[in-house]
KELUM-611661 format. One record per residue: residue in three letters; x, y, z of N, C-alpha, C in turn; residue number from 1. Coordinates in steps of 0.05 Angstrom, whole numbers. Example, Ala and Ser with C-alpha at 12.3 -4.5 7.8 and 13.67 -1.06 7.14 Angstrom:
2
["ALA",[264,-114,156],[246,-90,156],[264,-66,156],1],
["SER",[257,-45,142],[273,-21,143],[258,1,157],2],
REM end
This chain:
79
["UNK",[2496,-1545,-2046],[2492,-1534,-2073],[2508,-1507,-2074],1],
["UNK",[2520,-1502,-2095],[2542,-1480,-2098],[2524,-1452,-2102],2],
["UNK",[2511,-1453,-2119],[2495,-1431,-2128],[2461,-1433,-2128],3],
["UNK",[2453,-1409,-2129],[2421,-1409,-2113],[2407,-1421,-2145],4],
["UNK",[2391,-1435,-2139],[2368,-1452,-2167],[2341,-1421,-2170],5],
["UNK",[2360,-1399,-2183],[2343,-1379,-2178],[2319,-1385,-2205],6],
["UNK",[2318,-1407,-2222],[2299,-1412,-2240],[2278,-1429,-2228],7],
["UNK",[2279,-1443,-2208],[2267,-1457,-2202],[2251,-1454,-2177],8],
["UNK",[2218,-1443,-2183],[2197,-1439,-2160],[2185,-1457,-2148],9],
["UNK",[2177,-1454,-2127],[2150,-1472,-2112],[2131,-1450,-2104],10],
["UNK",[2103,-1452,-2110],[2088,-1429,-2108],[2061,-1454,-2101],11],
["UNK",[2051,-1460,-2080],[2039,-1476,-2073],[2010,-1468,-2089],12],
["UNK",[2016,-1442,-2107],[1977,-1429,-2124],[1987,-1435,-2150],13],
["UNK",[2013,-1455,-2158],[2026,-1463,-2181],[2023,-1484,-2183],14],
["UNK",[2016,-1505,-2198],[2015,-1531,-2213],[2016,-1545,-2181],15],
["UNK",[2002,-1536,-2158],[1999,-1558,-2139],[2022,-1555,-2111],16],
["UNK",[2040,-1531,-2131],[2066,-1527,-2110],[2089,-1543,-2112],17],
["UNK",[2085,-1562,-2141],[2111,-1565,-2157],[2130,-1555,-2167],18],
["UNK",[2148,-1558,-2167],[2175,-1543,-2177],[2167,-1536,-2200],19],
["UNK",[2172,-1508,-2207],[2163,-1497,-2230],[2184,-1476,-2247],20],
["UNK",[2181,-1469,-2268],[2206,-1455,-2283],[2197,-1423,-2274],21],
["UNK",[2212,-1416,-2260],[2207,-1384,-2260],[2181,-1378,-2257],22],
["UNK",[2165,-1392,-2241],[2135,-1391,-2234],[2124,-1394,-2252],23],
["UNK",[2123,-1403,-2280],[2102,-1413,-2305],[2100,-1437,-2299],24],
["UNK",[2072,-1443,-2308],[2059,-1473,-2303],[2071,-1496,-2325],25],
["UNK",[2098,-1497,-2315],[2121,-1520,-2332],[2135,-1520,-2313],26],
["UNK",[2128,-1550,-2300],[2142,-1571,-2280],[2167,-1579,-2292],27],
["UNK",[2187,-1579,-2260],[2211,-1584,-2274],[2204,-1613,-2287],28],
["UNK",[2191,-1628,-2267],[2182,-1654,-2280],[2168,-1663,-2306],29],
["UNK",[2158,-1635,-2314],[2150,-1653,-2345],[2176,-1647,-2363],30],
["UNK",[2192,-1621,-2360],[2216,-1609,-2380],[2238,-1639,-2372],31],
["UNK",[2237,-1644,-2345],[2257,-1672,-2349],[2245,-1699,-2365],32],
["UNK",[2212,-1706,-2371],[2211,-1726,-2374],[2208,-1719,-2404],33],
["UNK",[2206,-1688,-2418],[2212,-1695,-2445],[2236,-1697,-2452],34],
["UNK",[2262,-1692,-2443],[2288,-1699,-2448],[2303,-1727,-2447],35],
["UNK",[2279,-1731,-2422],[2276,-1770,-2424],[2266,-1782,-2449],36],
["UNK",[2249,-1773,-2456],[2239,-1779,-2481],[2253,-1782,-2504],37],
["UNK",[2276,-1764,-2498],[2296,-1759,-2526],[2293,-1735,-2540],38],
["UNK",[2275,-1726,-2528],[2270,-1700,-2545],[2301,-1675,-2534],39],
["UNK",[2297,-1663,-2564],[2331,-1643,-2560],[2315,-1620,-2547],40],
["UNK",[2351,-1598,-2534],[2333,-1575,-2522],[2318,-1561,-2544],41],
["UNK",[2337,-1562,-2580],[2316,-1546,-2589],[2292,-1557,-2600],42],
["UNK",[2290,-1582,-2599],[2259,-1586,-2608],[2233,-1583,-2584],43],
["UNK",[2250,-1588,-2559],[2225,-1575,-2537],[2230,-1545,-2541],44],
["UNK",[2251,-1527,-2541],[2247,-1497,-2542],[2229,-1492,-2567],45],
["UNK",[2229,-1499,-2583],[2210,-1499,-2615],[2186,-1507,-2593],46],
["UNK",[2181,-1526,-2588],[2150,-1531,-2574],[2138,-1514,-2550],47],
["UNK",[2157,-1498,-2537],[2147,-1485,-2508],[2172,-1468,-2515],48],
["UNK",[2162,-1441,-2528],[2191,-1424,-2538],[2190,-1403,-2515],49],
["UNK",[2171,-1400,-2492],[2182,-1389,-2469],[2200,-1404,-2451],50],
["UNK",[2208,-1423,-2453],[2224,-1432,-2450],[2260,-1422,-2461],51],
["UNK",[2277,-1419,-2445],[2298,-1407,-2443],[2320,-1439,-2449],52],
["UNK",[2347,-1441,-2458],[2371,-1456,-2450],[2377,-1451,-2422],53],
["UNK",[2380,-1430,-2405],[2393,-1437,-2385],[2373,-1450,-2367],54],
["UNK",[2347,-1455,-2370],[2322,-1467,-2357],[2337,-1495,-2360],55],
["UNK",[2352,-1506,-2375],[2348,-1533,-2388],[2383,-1552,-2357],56],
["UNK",[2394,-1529,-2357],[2421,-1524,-2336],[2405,-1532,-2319],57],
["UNK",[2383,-1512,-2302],[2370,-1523,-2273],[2355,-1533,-2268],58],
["UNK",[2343,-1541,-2283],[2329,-1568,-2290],[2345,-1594,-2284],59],
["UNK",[2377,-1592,-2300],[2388,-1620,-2298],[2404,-1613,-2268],60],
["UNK",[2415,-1591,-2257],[2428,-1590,-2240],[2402,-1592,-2207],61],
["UNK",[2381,-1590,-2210],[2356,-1592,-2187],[2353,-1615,-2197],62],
["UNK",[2346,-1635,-2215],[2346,-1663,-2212],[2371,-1681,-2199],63],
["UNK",[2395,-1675,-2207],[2424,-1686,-2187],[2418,-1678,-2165],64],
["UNK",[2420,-1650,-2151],[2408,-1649,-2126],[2389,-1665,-2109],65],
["UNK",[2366,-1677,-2119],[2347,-1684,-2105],[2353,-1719,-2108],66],
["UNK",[2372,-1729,-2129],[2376,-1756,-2136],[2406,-1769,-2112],67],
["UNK",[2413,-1742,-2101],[2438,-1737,-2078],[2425,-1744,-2057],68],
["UNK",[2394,-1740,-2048],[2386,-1736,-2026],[2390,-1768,-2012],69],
["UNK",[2388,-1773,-1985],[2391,-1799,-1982],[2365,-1810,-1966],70],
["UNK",[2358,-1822,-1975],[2324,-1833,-1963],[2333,-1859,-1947],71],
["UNK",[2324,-1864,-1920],[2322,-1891,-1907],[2295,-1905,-1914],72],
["UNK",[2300,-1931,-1927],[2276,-1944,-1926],[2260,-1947,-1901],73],
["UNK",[2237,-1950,-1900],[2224,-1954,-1875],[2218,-1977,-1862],74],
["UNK",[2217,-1990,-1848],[2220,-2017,-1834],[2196,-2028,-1835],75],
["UNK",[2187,-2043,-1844],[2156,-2065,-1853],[2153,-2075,-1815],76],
["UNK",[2136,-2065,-1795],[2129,-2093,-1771],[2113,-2119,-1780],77],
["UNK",[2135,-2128,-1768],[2126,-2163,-1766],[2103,-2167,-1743],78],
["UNK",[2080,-2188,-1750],[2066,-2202,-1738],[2062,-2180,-1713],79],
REM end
């Protein structure tokens, strides 16, 4: 990663120790799944106006990051 995800906390006394916006209890995970939704940045900034634009940058740039990671499936034992 080029530059530090300085928006993006883990504070394990925060939403569980989910990735969080600048330590407020807004998961990067719900700000991604309303954009999934279709919702625009400014109709979520109208809904959660502490919410910033450049939040909406590390949000999408910490989701590529973690979609980069490479997971080995784990091997099922037989009989």
């Amino acid at each position: 990663m080029a530059k530090s995800l300085d928006r993006i906390t883990i504070n394990p006394e925060v939403c569980m120790g989910q990735p969080t916006l600048r330590g407020m209890r807004i998961t990067v995970a719900f700000v991604l799944k309303l954009m999934a939704s279709g919702m625009t940045h400014a109709e979520i900034l109208a809904a959660y106006p502490e919410l910033e634009e450049a939040d909406f940058h590390q949000v999408i740039e910490y989701a590529a990051w973690l979609a980069s990671e490479y997971h080995r499936p784990l091997r099922v034992a037989v009989g």
